[in-house]
VOPAGU-2260 file (C-alpha; in pm, 1 decimal, decimal comma):
REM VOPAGU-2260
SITE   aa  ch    i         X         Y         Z
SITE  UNK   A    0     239,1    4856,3    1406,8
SITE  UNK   A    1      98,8    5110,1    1161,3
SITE  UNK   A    2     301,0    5357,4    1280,9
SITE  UNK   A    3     601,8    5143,4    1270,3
SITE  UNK   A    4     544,9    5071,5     907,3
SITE  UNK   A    5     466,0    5379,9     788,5
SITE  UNK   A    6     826,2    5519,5     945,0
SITE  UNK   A    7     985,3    5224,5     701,0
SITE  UNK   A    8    1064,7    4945,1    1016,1
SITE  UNK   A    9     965,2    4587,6     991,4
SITE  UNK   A   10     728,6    4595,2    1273,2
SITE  UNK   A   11     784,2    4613,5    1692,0
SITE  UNK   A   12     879,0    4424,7    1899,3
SITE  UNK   A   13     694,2    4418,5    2238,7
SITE  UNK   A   14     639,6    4320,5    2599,4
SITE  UNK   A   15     275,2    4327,6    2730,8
SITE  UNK   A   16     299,2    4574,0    3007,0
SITE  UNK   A   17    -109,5    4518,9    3116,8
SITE  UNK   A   18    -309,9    4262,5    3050,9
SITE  UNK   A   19    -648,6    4311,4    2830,8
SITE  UNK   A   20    -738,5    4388,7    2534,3
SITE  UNK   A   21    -586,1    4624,3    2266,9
SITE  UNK   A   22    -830,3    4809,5    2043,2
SITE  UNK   A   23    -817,7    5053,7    1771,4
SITE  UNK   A   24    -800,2    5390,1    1964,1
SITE  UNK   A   25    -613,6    5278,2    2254,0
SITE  UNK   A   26    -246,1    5474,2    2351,1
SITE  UNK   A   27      57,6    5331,9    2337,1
SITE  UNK   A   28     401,9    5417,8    2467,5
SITE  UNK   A   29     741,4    5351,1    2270,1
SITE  UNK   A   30     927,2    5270,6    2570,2
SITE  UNK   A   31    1295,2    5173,6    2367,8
SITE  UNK   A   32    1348,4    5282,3    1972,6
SITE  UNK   A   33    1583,7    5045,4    1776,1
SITE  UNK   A   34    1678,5    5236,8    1449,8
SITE  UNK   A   35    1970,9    5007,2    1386,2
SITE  UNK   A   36    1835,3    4693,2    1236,2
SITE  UNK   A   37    2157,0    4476,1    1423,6
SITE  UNK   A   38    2004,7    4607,9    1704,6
SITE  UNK   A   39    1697,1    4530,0    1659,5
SITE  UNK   A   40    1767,4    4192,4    1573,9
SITE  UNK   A   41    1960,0    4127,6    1903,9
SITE  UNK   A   42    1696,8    4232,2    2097,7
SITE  UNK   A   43    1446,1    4027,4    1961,0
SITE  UNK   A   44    1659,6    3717,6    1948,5
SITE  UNK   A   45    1674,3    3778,8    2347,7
SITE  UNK   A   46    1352,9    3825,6    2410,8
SITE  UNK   A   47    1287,6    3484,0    2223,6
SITE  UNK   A   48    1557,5    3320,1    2449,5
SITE  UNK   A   49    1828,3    3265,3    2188,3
């Protein structure tokens, strides 16, 4: 999320690939960058269903 900030986006948006726990440290993969903010809207409106 820091990292997503700091390049100026909103936030993520993100699927839980492995369950656990998530702790300061731990690696993490962008698997799909939305630069596009339309984008990025539609694909968290279908991930929420809507």
């Amino acid at each position: 999320v820091a990292r997503a900030l700091g390049e100026e986006r909103g936030g993520i948006c993100a699927d839980v690939a492995e369950g656990g726990e998530v702790s300061v440290g731990d690696e993490l993969q962008v698997a799909e960058q939305l630069d596009d903010p339309d984008s990025l809207a539609a694909a968290i409106r279908e991930r929420r269903g809507e």
